[in-house]
C-alpha angles and dihedrals in degrees: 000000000000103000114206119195124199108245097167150343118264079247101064093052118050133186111284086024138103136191141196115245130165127226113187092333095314116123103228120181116211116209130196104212102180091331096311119112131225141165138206138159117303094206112083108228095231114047089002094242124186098253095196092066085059127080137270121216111169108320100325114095117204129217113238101202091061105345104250107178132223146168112251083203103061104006097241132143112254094173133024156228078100097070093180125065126251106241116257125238128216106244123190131166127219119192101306091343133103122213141191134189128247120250 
């Protein structure tokens, strides 16, 4: 059985915009790329980085310890010195919630 947890309201994070969450004990950043939704991990895989206090320019996040790009979208990595993805994450909204699945 897929389980979903609620991680935010469609209101906390807006378009252009991302957001930590955590997900049995996973940090998990939510992005709103032109109102869809995605997740994938928060940690960079290189320097493990909090991806949430990078920016955000269309859907590629970028690490602000050294920059390290990825897709939001897919979890892969754009841009280097990070060489492996960040795991993606299931998203789904309901109503005014956003979902995740559980890993």
């Amino acid at each position: 059985m897929e389980e979903f947890v609620k991680v935010a309201e469609t209101t906390e994070v807006q378009s252009g915009k991302m957001k930590k969450v955590t997900v049995d004990d996973k940090d998990i950043l939510v992005a709103n790329v032109e109102g869809t939704y995605y997740a994938i991990g928060n940690k960079c895989t290189h320097f493990g980085g909090d991806l949430s206090k990078g920016s955000l320019s269309g859907k590629i996040v970028k690490c602000p310890l050294h920059g390290t790009q990825y897709d939001v979208t897919t979890g892969t990595v754009e841009a280097g010195p990070a060489k492996k993805p960040e795991p993606k994450f299931e998203v789904k909204v309901e109503g005014k919630n956003i979902l995740v699945k559980k890993a």
